[in-house]
Each structure stands twice: as C-alpha cells, then as structure tokens.
C-alpha positions as a printed Julia matrix, in Angstrom:
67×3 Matrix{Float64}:
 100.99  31.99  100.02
 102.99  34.67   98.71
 103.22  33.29   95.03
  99.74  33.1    95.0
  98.89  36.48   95.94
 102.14  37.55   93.77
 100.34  35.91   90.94
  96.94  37.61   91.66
  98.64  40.88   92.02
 100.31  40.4    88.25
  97.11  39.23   86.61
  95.85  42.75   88.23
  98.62  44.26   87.1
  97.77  43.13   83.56
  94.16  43.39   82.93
  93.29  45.78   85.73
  91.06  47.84   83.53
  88.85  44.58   83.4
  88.46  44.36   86.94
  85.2   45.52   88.13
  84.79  47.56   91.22
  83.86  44.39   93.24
  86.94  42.56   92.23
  89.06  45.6    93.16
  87.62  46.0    96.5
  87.82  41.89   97.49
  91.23  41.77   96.04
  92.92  44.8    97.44
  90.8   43.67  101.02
  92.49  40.27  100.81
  95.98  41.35  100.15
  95.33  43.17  103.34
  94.03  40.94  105.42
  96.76  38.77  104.75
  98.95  41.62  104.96
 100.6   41.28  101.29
 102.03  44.31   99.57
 102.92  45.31   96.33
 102.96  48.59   95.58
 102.64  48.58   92.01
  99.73  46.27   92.38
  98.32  48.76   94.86
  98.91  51.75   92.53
  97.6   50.25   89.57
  93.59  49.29   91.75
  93.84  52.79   92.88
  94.26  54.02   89.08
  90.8   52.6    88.73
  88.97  55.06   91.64
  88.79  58.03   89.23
  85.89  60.28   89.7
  84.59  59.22   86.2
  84.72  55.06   87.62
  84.02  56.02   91.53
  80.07  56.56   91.02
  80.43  52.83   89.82
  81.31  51.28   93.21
  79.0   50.84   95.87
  79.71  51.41   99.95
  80.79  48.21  100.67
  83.41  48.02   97.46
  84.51  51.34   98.19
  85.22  50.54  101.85
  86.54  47.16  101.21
  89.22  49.27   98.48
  90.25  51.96  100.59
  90.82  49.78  103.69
C-alpha cells in the first residue's frame, strides 16, 4: 500500500498546481486515513491554500485538507 500512496504523493509532487481543491482535500484525507506521511507531499498541497486559491475550496474540501 505504501508504493501506491508513494506514487500518488510523487504525481502530487509533480503537477500539484493542477490539482484542484477537491483532489487536494480527498488526497491529503486519504493519506490520513491510512495514516501515510510524506512531508514534502504534505508541504507541497498546503502550498496550494494561499489566500488568493482558498476562496476556491468549499467547506467540505477545506475540512477534508486541513484534517
């Protein structure tokens, strides 16, 4: 399981300015629940909550990223 999320957390790690706020929040809410970390994957979704993207994500996306 670890590969995969490994390999999730590098294709974030690549294109994470693609993601959209929903695929931030699921992604980061996975890695979570399955208690995966990687802090550079971390650091790089919470590049994208800047004030200027924030207004962008709705409750639920928001939650699901900060969680």
């Amino acid at each position: 399981m670890d590969d995969l999320f490994e390999g999730v957390g590098q294709e974030l790690l690549k294109r994470h300015y693609y993601f959209k706020p929903q695929d931030i929040g699921t992604t980061l809410w996975s890695f979570a629940t399955f208690g995966y970390f990687d802090e550079e994957v971390f650091r790089a979704a919470a590049s994208e909550l800047s004030l200027k993207r924030s207004h962008s994500f709705k409750p639920q996306e928001l939650s699901n990223t900060v969680w």
